[in-house]
N, C-alpha and C positions, 0 to 999 in steps of 0.2 A: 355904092361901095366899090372903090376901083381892089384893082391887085395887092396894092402895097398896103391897104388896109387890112385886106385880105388874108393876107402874111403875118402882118404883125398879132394875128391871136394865134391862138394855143389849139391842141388837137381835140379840147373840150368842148371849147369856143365853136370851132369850124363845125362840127358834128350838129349842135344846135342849131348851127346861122344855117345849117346845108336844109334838117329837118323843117324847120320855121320857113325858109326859102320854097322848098318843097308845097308844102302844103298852101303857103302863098299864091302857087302857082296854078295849083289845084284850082283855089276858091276864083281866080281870074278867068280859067278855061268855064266856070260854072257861070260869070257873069257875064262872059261873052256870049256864051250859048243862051242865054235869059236875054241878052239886048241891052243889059243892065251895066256895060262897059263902056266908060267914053273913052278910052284912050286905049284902043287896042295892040297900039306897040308898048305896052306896058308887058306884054305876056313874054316878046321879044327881050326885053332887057332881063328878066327874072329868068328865063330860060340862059340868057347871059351872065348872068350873076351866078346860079348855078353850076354852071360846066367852070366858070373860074375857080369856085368851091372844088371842086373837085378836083379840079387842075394842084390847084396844090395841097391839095391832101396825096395825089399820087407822086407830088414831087417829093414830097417828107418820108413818104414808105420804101422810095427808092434811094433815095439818102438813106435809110436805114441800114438797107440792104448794101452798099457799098460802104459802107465804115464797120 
């Protein structure tokens, strides 16, 4: 999921994707420590995908706050 996809949902949407994302991340750090991970830059991109989450969730709260 790049940026622009990213954007185009709602503040409903991103809260889920950020939740869902989270926990995703969780269960990867659980399969790494188990052996149970073949593709350990998986944890890298969800760790990526996350901070973009967030990146625009703080860009919407700060738009608020100047209009």
């Amino acid at each position: 999921m790049n940026i622009n996809e990213i954007r185009a949902l709602n503040v409903e949407e991103l809260s889920n994707e950020l939740k869902d994302t989270e926990g995703a991340l969780m269960n990867l750090r659980f399969k790494a420590v188990a052996m149970q991970l073949s593709d350990v830059n998986e944890i890298n991109r969800t760790r990526k995908k996350i901070s973009r989450i967030k990146t625009v969730i703080r860009e919407r709260e700060l738009s608020e706050v100047v209009e």
